[in-house]
N, CA and C atoms as a LAMMPS dump frame, in Angstrom:
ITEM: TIMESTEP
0
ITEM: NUMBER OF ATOMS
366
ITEM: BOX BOUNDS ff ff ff
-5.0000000000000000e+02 5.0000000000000000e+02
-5.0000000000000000e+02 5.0000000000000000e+02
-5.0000000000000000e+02 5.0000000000000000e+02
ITEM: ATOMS id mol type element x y z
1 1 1 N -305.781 -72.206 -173.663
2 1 2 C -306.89 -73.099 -173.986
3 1 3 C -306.571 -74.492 -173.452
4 2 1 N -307.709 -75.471 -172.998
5 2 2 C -307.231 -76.591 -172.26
6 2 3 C -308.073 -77.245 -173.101
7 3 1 N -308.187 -78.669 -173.425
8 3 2 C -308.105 -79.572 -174.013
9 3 3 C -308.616 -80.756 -173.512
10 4 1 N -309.612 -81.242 -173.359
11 4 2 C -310.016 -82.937 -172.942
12 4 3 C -309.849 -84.058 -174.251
13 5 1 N -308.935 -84.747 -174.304
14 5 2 C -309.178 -86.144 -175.435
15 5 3 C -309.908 -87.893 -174.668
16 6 1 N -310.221 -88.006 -175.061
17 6 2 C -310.718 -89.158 -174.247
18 6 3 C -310.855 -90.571 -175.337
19 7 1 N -310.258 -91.583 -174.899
20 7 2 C -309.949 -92.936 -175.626
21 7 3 C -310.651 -94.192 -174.8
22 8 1 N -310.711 -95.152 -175.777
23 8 2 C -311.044 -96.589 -174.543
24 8 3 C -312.429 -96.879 -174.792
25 9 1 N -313.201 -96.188 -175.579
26 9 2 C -314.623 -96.572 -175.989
27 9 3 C -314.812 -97.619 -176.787
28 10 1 N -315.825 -98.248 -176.879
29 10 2 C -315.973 -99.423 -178.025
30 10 3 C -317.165 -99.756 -177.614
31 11 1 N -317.502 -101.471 -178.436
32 11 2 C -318.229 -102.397 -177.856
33 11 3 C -317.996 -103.419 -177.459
34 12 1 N -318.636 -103.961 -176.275
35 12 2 C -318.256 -105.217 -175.501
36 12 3 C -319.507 -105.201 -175.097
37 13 1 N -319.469 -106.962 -174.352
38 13 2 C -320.495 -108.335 -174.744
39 13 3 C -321.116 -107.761 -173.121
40 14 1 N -322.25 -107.746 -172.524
41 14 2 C -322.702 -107.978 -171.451
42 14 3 C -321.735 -108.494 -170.43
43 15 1 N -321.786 -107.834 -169.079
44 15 2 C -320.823 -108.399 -168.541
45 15 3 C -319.637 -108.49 -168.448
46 16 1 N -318.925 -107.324 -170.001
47 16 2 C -317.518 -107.458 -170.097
48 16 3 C -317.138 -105.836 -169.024
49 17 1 N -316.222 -105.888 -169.276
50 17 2 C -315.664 -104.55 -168.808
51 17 3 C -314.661 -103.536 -170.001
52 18 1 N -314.773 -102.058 -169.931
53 18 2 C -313.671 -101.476 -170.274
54 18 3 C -313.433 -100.502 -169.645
55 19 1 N -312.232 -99.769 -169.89
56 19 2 C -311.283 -98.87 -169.167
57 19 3 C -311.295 -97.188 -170.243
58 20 1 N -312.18 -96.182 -169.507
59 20 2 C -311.866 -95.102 -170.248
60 20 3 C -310.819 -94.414 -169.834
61 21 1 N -309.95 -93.453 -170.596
62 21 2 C -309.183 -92.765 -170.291
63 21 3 C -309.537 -91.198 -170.625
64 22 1 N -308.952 -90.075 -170.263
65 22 2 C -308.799 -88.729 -170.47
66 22 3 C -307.824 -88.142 -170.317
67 23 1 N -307.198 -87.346 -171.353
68 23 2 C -306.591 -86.703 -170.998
69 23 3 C -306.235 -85.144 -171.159
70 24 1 N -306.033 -84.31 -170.075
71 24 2 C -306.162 -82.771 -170.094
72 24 3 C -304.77 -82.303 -170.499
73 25 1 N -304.981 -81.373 -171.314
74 25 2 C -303.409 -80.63 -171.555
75 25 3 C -303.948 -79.29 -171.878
76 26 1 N -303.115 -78.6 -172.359
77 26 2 C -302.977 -76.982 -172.494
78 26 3 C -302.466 -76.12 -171.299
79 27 1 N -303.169 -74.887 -171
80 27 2 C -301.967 -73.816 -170.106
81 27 3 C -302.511 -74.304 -168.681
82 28 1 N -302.444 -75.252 -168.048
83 28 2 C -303.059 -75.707 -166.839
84 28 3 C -302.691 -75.27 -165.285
85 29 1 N -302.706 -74.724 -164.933
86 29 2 C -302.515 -74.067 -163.441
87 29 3 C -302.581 -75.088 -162.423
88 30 1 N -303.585 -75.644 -162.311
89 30 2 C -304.174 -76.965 -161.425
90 30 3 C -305.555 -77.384 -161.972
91 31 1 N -305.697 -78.651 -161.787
92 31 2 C -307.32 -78.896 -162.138
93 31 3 C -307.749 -79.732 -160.352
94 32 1 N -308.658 -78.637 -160.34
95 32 2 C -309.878 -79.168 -158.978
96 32 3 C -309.99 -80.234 -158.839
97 33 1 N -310.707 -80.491 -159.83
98 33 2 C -311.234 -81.941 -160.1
99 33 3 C -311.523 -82.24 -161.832
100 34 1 N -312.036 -83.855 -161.483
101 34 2 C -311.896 -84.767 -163.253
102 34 3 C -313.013 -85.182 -162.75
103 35 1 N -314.11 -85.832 -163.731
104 35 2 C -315.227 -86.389 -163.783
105 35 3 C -315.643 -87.047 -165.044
106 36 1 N -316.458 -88.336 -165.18
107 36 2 C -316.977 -88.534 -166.518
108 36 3 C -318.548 -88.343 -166.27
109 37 1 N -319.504 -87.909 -167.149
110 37 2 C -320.688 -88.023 -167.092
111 37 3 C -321.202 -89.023 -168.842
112 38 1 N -322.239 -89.217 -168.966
113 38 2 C -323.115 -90.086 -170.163
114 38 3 C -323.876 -89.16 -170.508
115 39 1 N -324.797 -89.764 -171.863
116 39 2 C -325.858 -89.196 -172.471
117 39 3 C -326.503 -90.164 -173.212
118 40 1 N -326.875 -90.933 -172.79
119 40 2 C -327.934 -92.24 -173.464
120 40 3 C -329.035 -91.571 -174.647
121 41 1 N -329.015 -92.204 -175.885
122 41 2 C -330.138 -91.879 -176.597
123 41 3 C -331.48 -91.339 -175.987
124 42 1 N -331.816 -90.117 -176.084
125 42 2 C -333.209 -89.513 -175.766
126 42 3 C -333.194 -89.495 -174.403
127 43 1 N -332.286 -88.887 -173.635
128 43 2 C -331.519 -88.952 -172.246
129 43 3 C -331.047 -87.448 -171.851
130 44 1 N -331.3 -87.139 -170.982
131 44 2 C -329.805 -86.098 -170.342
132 44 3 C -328.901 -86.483 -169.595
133 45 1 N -328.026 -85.699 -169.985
134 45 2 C -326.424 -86.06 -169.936
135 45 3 C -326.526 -86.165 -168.363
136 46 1 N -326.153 -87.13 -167.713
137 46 2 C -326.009 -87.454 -166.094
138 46 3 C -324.472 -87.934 -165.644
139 47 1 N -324.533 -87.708 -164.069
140 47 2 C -323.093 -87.28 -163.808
141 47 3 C -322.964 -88.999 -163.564
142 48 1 N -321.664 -89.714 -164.436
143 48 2 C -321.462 -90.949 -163.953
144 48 3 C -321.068 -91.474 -162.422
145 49 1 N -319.265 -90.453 -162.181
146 49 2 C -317.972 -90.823 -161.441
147 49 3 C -317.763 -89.3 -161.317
148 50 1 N -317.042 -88.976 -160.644
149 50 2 C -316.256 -87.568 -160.019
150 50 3 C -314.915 -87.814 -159.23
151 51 1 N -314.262 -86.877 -159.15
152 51 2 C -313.26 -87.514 -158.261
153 51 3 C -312.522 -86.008 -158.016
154 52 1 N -311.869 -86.189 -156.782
155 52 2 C -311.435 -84.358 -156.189
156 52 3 C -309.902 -84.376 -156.637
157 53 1 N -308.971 -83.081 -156.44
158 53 2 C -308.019 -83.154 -156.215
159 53 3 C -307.744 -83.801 -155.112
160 54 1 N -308.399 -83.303 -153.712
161 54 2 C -308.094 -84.896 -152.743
162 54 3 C -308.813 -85.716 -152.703
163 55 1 N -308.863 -86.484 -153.859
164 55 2 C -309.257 -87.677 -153.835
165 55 3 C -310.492 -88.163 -153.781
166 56 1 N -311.401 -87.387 -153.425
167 56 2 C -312.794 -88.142 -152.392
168 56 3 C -313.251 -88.326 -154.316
169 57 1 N -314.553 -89.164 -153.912
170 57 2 C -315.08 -89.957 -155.563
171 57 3 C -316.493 -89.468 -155.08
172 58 1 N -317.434 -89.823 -155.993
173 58 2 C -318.792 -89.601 -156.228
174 58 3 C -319.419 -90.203 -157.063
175 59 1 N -320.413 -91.456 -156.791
176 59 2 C -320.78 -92.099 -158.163
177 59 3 C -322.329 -92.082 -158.048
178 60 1 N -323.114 -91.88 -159.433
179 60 2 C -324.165 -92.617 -159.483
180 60 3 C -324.678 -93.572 -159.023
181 61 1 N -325.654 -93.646 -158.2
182 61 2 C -326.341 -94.981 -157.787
183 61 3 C -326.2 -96.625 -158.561
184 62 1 N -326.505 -96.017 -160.038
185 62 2 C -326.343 -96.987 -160.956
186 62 3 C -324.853 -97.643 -161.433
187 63 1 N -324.168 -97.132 -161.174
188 63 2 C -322.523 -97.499 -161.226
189 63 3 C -321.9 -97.821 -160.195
190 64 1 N -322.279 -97.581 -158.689
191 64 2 C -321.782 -97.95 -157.763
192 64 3 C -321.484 -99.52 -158.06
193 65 1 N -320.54 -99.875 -157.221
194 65 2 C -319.835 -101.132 -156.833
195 65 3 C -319.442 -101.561 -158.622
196 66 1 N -319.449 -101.276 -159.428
197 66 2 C -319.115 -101.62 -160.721
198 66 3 C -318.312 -100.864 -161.428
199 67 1 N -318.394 -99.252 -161.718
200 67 2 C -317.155 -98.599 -161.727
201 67 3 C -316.454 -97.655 -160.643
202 68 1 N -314.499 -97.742 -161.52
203 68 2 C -314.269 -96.867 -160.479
204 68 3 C -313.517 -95.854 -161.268
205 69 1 N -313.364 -94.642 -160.288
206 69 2 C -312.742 -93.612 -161.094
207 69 3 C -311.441 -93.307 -160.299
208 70 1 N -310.244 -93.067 -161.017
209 70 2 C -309.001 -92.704 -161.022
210 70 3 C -308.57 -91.555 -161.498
211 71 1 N -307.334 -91.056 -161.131
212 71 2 C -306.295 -90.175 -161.182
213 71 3 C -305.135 -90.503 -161.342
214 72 1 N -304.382 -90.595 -162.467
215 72 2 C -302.804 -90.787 -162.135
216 72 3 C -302.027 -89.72 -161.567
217 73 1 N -301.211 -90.04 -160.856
218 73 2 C -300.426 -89.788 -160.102
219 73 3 C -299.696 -88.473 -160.9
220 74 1 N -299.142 -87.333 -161.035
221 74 2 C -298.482 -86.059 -161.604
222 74 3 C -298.622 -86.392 -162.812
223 75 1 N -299.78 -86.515 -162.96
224 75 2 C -300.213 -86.763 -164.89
225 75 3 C -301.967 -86.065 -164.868
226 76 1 N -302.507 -85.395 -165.534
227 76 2 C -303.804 -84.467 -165.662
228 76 3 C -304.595 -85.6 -166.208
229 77 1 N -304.47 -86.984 -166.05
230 77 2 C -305.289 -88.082 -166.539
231 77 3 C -306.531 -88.78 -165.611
232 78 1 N -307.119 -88.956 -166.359
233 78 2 C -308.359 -89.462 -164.969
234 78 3 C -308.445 -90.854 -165.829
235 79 1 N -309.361 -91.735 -165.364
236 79 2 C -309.549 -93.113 -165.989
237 79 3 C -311.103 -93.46 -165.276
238 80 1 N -312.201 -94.489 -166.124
239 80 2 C -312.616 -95.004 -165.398
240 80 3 C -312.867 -96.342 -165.825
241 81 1 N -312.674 -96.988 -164.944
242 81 2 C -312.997 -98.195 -165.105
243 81 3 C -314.223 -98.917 -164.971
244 82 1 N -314.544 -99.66 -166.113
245 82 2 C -316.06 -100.567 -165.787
246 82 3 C -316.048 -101.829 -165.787
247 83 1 N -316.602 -102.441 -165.165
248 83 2 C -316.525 -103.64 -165.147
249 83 3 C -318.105 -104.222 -164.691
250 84 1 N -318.602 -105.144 -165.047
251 84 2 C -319.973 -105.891 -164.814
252 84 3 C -320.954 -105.127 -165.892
253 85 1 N -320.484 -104.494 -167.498
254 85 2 C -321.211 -103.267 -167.881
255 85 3 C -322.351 -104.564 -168.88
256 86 1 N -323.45 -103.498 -168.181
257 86 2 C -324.89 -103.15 -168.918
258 86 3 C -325.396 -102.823 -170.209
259 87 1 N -326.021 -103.247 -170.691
260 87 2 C -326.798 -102.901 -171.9
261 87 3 C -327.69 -101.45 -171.651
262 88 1 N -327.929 -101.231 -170.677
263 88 2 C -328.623 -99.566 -170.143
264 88 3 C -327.105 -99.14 -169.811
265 89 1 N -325.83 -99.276 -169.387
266 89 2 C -324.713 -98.217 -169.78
267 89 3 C -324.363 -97.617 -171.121
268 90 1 N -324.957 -98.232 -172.313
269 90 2 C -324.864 -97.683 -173.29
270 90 3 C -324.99 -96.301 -173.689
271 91 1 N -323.78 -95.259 -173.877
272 91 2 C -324.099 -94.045 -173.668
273 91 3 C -323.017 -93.658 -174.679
274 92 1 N -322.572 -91.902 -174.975
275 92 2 C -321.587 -91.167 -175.136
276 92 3 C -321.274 -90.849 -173.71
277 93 1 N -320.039 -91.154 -173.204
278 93 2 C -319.469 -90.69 -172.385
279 93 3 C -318.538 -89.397 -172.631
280 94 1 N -318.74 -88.124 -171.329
281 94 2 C -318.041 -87.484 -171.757
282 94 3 C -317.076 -86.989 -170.634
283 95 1 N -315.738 -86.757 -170.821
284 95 2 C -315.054 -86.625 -169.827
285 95 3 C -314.702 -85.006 -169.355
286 96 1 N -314.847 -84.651 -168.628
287 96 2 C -314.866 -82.886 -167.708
288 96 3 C -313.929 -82.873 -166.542
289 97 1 N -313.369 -81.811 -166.705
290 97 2 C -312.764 -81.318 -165.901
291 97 3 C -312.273 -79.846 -165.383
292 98 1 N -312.858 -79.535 -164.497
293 98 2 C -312.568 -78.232 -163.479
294 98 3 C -310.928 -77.539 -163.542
295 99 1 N -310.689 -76.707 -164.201
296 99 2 C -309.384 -76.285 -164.381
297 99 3 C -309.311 -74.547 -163.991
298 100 1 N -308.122 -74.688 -163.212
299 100 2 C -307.841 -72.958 -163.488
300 100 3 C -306.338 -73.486 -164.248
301 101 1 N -306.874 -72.112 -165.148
302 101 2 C -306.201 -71.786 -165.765
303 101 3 C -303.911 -70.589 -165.598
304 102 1 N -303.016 -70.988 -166.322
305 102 2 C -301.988 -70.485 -165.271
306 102 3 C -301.558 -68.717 -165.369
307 103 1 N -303.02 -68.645 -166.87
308 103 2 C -303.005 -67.167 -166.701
309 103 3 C -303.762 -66.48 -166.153
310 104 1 N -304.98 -67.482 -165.521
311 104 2 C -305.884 -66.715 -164.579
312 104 3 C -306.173 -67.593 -163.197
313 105 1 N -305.499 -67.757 -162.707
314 105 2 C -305.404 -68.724 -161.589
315 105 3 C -306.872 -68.752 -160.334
316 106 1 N -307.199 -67.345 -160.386
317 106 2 C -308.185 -66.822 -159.753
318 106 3 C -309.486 -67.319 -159.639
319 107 1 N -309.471 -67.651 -161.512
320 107 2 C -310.748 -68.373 -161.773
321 107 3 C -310.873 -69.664 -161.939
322 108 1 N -311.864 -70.587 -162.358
323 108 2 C -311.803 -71.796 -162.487
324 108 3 C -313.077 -72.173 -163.699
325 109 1 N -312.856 -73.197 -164.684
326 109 2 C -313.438 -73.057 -165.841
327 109 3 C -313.554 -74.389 -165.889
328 110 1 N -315.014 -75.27 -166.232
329 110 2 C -314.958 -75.992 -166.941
330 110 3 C -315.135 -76.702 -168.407
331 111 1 N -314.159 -77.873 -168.452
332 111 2 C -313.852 -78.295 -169.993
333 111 3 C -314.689 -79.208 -170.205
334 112 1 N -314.793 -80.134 -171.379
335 112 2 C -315.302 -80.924 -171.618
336 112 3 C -314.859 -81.498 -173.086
337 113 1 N -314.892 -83.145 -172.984
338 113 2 C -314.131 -83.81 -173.549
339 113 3 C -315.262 -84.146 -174.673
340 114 1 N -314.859 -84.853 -175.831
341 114 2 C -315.528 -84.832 -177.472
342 114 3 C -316.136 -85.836 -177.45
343 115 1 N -316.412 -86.715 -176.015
344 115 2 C -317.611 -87.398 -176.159
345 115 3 C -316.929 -89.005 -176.894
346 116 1 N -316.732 -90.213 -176.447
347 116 2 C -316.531 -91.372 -176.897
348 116 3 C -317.714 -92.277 -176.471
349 117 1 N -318.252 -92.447 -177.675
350 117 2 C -319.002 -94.423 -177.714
351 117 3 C -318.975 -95.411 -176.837
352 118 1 N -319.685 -95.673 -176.119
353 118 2 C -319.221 -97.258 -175.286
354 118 3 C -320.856 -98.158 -175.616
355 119 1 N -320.679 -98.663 -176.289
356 119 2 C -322.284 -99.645 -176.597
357 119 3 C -322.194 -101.44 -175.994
358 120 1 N -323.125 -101.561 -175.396
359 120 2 C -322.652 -102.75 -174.47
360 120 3 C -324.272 -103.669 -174.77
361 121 1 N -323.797 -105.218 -175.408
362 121 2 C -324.64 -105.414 -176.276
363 121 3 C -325.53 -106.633 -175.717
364 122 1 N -326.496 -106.865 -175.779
365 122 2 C -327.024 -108.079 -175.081
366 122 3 C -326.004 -109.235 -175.265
């Protein structure tokens, strides 16, 4: 069984920035890829940031040039960073990630993280 926890949510003032984190554990083989997506009140859940095992990123129109998404280095952690955040970023963010598993390597499954708060206030 694999595992998403995700930290770094809160509230901050227009304009401020914060830093989410995730992190994957359990029987992990490799993970593909990490991603965060949102879910704004009376919303569907939309893809924020993405990011590959090599590297390449993918962002929403609406987040471009303002967040970015990371990988640490031999750690199953992704991060994203915001900065210039919005009163319309106000969402549950949730953090996902593409994993095979090291007892079924064959296949590939995705997880999904318990969803953290970020409310960003006039």
């Amino acid at each position: 069984q694999v595992q998403l926890v995700e930290c770094g949510g809160g509230l901050v003032q227009s304009g401020g920035s914060l830093r989410l984190s995730c992190a994957a554990s359990g029987n992990i083989f490799r993970i593909n890829g990490m991603g965060w997506y949102r879910q704004a009140l009376g919303e569907q859940r939309e893809l924020v940031a993405e990011i590959t095992n090599g590297n390449s990123t993918n962002y929403a129109d609406s987040v471009m040039g303002r967040f970015t998404i990371s990988r640490a280095n031999g750690k199953n952690t992704v991060y994203l960073q915001m900065n210039s955040l919005k009163p319309e970023d106000t969402a549950v963010y949730y953090c996902n990630a593409v994993v095979k598993l090291s007892g079924r390597a064959d296949v590939s499954y995705r997880y999904w993280g318990q969803g953290t708060q970020v409310t960003v206030s006039s």
